[in-house]
N, C-alpha and C positions, 0 to 999 in steps of 0.2 A: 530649607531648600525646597522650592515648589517643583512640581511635577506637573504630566499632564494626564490623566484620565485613559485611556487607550480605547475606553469606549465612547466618551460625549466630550474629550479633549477640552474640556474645564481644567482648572489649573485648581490645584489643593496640596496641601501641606501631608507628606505623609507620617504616616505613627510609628513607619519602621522602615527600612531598606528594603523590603521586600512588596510593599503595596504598592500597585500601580491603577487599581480603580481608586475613583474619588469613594466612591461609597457599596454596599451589599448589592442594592440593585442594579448597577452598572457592572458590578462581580456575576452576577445572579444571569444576567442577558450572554455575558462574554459565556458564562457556564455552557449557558443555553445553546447559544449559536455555535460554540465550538463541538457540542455534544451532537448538534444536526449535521455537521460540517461530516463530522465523524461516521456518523451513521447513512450518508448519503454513498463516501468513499467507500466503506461496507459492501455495498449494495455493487457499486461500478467496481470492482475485482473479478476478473476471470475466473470462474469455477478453475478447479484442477482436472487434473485432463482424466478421461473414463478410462485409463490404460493402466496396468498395474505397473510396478518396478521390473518385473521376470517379462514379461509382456515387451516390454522396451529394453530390454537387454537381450533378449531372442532377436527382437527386431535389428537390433546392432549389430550382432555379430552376423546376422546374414548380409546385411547391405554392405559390410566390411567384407564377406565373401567374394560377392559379387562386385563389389567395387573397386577396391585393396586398402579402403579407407574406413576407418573404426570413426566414425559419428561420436561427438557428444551426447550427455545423456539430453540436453534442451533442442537437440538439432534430431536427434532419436525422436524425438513428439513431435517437433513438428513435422518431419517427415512421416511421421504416423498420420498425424493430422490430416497431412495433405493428399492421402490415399498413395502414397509409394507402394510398389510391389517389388519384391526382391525375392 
């Protein structure tokens, strides 16, 4: 059964159901570039937010005072975020 390489899409015979490069260094780049791919997405994640857990549950339950509406905990930060005062 031929297949095709997934990185230089040559066609080759595989040695088992499981290989899909034709050879290590086509293995070795996919490595490569998946591990930069990887390491980029790292990088572009939003930090987590400077607010503690007790911090945004004080915050909740006042703007639920003052509003008559209990905030979720992700709608709690970003109303932090955005400078609400309650």
């Amino acid at each position: 059964m031929q297949r095709y390489c997934k990185m230089c899409e040559l066609s080759f015979e595989p040695r088992n159901h499981r290989q899909i490069y034709c050879s290590p260094g086509c293995a070795q780049l996919a490595r490569r570039l998946n591990n930069r791919r990887y390491e980029e997405n790292k990088k572009n994640k939003r930090s987590a937010p400077a607010v503690t857990v007790d911090q945004v549950l004080a915050f909740a339950q006042r703007y639920a005072a003052a509003t008559g509406r209990y905030p979720h905990y992700g709608e709690a930060v970003r109303l932090m975020e955005k400078g609400v005062t309650v």
